[in-house]
N, C-alpha and C positions, 0 to 999 in steps of 0.2 A: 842427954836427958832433957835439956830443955828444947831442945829441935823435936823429940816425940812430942811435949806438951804443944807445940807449939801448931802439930799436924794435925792433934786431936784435936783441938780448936777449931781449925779449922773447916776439916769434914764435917761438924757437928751446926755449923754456919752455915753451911752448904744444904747441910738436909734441911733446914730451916726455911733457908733461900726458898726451893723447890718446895715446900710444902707450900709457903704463902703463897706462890704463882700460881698453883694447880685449883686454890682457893677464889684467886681472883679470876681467873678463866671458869671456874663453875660459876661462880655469882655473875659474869659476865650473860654466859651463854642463857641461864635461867630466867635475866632480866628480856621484859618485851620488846619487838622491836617496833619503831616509831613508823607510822605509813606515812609515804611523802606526801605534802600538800597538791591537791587536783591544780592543772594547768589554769589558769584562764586565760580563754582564748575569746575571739570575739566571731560568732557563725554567721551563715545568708541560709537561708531556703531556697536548695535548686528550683528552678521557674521552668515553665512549658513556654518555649518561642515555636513563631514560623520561621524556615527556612526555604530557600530555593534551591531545587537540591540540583545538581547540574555535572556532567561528564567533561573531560577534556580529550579530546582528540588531535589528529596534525593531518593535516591537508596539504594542499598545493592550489596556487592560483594558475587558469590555463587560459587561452586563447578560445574564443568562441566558436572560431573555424581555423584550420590550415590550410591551404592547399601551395602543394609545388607545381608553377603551369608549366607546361610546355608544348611544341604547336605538333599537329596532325601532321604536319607537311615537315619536307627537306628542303632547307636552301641556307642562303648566306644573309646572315645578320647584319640588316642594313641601320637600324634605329634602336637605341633604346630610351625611352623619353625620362624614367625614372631610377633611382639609385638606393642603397642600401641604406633604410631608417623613414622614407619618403612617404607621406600619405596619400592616397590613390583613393577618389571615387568610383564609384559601380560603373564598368560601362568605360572605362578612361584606357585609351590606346597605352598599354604596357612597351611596345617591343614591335619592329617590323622585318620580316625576311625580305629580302628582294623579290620582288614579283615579274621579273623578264619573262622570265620559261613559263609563266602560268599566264600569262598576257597572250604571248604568242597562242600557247594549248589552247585558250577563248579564242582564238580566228577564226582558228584551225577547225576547230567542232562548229563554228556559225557559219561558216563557208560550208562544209561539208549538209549540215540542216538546210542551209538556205538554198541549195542543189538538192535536193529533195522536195524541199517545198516544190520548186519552178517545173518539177518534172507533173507534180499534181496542178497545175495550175496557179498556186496559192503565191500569195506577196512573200516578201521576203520577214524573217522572224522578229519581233516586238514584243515577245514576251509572253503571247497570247494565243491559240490555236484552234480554230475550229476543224472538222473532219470537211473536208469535200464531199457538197451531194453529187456532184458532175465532174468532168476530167474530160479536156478536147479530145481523150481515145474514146471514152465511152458516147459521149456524144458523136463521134463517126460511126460507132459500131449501131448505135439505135438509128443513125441514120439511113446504114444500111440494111437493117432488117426492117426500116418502115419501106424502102425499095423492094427488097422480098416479098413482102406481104401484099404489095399491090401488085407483083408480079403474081403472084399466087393467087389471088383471090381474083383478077382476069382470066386468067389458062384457067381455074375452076368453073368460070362461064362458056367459056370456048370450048372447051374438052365437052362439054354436053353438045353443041351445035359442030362437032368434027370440025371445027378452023383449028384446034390444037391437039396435037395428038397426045397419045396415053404418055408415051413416054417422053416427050415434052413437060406434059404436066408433073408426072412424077420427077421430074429432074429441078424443077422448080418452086414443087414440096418440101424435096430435100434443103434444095439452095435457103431455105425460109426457116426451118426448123434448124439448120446451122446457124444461122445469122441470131437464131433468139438463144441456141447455147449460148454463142458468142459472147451475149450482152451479160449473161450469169456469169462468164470467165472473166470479165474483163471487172466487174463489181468484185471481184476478188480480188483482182489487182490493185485497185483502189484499195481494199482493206491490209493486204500485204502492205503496200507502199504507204500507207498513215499509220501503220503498226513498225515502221523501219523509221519513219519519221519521229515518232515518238519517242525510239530508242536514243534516235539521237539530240532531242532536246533533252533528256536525261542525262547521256554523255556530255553536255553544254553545262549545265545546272551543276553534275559534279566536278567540272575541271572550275565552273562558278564561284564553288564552295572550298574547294582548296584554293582557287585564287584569296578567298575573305580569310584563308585559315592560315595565311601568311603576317594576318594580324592579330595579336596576342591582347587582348583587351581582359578587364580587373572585372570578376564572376562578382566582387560584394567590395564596399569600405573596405579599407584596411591600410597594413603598411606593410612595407617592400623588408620582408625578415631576412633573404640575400639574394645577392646580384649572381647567379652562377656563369652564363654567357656572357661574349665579349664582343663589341665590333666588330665584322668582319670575319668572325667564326663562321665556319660551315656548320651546320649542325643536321643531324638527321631526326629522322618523323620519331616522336615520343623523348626526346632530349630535355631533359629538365633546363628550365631559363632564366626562371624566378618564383622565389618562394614568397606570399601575401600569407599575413596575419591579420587575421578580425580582431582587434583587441578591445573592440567595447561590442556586446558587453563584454564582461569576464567571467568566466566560471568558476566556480571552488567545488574541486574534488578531494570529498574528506573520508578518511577511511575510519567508521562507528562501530565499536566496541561489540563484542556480540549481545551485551549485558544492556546495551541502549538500543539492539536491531527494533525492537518491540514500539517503541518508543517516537520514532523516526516515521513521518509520514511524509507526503507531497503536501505540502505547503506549510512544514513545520518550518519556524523563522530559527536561524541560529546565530551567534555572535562570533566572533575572531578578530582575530590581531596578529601583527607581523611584526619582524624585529626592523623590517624596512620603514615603517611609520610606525615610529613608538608613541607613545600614551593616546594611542586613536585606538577607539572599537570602532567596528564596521559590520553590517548586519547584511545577512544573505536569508532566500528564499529556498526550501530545496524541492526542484524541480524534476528530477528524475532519483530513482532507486533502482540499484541491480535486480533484479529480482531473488536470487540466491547468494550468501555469504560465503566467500572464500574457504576452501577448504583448507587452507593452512595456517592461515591468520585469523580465522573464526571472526573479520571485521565485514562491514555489508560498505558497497562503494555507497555513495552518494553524491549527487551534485548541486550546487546551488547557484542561483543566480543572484548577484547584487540588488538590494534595495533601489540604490542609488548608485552612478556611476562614479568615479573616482580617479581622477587624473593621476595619482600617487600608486594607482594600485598597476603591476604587473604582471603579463603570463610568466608563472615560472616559481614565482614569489612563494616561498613558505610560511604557511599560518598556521598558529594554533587556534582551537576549535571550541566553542565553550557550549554545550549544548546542555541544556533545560530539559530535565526529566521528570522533577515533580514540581512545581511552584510553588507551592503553598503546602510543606511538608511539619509535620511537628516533631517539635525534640524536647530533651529536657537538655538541660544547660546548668552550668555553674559559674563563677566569677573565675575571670580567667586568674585574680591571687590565692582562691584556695588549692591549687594545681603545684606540683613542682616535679622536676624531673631528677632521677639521682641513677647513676650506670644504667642510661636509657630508657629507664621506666618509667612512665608518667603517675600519680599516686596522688590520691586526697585522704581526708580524714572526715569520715560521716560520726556524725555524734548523734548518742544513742544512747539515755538513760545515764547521763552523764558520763558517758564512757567514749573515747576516740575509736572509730575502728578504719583500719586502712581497708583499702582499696585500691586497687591497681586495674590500669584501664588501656586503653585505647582511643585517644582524644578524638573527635571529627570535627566537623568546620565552627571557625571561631566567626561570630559577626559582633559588632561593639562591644568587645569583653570580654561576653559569654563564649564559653566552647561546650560543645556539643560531648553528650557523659549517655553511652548505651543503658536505656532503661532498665535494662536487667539488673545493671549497677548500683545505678541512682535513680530515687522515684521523685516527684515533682513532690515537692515541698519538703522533704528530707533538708537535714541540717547540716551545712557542711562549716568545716573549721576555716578563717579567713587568715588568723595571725598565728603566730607560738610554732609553723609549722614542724621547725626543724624540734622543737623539743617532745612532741608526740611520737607516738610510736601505738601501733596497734596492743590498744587495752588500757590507755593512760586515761586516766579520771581527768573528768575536767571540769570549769565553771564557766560559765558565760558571764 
């Protein structure tokens, strides 16, 4: 009996219970709810700056010229004067083959010329050559057709008074009219024989010139980039002996962007640096352009010459390339604290009628501060938030 009183008690506390919750959850839900207090935050006005707007490229520093020499001729390496790393002026004896066999070949061909000359009459060879107007044959021949001609031209007065007969005189026509062929055959001779002469002052001059081409002499400045022959090596005609680098000036060949081909003229100046001399810029001049851009790299070559020469800089060297596209380019810009990044997004807050609004962006070049905000985005003098950023969120009320 008393365990039922004691249940009915209970349930009846129970309903009780639940009615007054259900009361205080309506009076709750009913009552207004309070709007949070606007941020204050403290703003700047994006500002319009100039920029220098400018590409990066990678280059290479080269050598002004190469060349690998080697000599015309075959023989045995008798000299070499310089060795691998050596500077060499224009003009400076590299290297000598033995010159025996080409010594002797010089006798051999002035003997043979100078036996020609002597057959014309003429001294022996000095470098110098006139044609013969005369030759002791031709002068015998003119001397015997002036014998003819007096023989002739007597019997033409005799043959009229019969002291010489017909065919005497005619025998003596003949004799005279040969004697002046003669003199026309024998002026051939002479031109045969100073056209055989001549061939072989040419035979002289070339065994000359491979004699001189026994010596390997430096085509510009430069330095000995390697030793390939050795002492006493034989080598034959067209044998590489030594490679010469021009290394001043220097070239830079830079490969430009397709997006800067436009941009790039002859005498556009550009800047670089190398990880071989660090915190130095060094400026070039660019002196040649390919005429058409790579078809697979869509880059256009370029090359430039040094402003200034530079003992530190080498062919081969890797540079980065800083090239100048607009100079004087305008942005708008914000302070580089109303910016922040969160899972790689870069993000401000423009305020607008007392209201935050995000914005999500793609920063460009930062100069004292400022970073560079696409106009589309942010317009010059807009209000950006500088403090409070973490507690904004697009659409938070705010106060300055």
């Amino acid at each position: 009996m008393k365990t039922r009183i004691f249940l009915s008690l209970l349930f009846t506390f129970s309903l009780l219970s639940v009615g007054c919750a259900k009361k205080s959850d309506e009076s709750a839900q009913s009552a207004p709810k309070a709007e949070p207090d606007p941020v204050t935050v403290k703003t700047v006005a994006a500002e319009e700056r100039s920029i220098e707007r400018s590409i990066s490229a990678t280059g290479s520093l080269l050598p002004d010229d190469t060349v690998t020499l080697s000599s015309e001729v075959q023989g045995r390496v008798a000299k070499i004067y310089y060795d691998f790393g050596q500077s060499v002026k224009k003009g400076a004896v590299l290297l000598e083959l033995d010159p025996t066999e080409y010594d002797l070949q010089i006798e051999r061909a002035k003997g043979a010329l100078n036996q020609s000359l002597a057959r014309l009459g003429l001294p022996a060879y000095n470098g110098k050559m006139t044609p013969p107007e005369s030759t002791p044959g031709l002068r015998q021949v003119l001397a015997q057709v002036e014998d003819a001609r007096f023989k002739y031209e007597s019997a033409s007065k005799l043959v009229k008074s019969g002291d010489v007969s017909q065919e005497r005189f005619t025998e003596l026509e003949k004799a005279y009219r040969a004697r002046q062929a003669g003199v026309e055959l024998a002026r051939d001779e002479i031109r045969v024989s100073w056209m055989g002469v001549t061939a072989l002052e040419a035979d002289l001059k070339i065994v000359q010139k491979r004699r001189g081409d026994t010596i390997l002499r430096a085509p510009f400045d430069g330095e000995i980039g390697e030793k390939i022959a050795a002492v006493g090596q034989f080598v034959k005609d067209n044998t590489p002996l030594l490679r010469l680098v021009k290394t001043n000036p220097v070239r830079l060949r830079a490969e430009i962007p397709e997006v800067a081909a436009g941009v790039v003229r002859i005498g556009t100046q550009i800047a670089f640096t190398t990880d071989a001399v660090p915190g130095t810029t060094f400026t070039a001049v660019v002196r040649q352009l390919n005429p058409s851009l790579d078809a697979r790299s869509r880059t256009l070559s370029a090359e430039a010459r040094l402003v200034q020469a530079d003992a530190r800089l080498r062919p081969g060297m890797f540079v980065q390339v800083r090239l100048v596209t607009q100079a004087a380019a305008r942005m708008v810009a914000v302070p580089r604290q109303s910016i922040y990044s969160v899972a790689g997004l870069t993000k401000l807050f423009v305020i607008q009628n007392g209201v935050a609004k995000l914005v999500t962006f793609t920063p460009g070049a930062e100069i004292d501060g400022w970073v560079e905000v696409p106009n589309d985005v942010v317009q010059k003098g807009d209000q950006v938030a500088m403090t409070q950023l973490g507690m904004l969120t697009n659409g938070t009320k705010v106060r300055k």
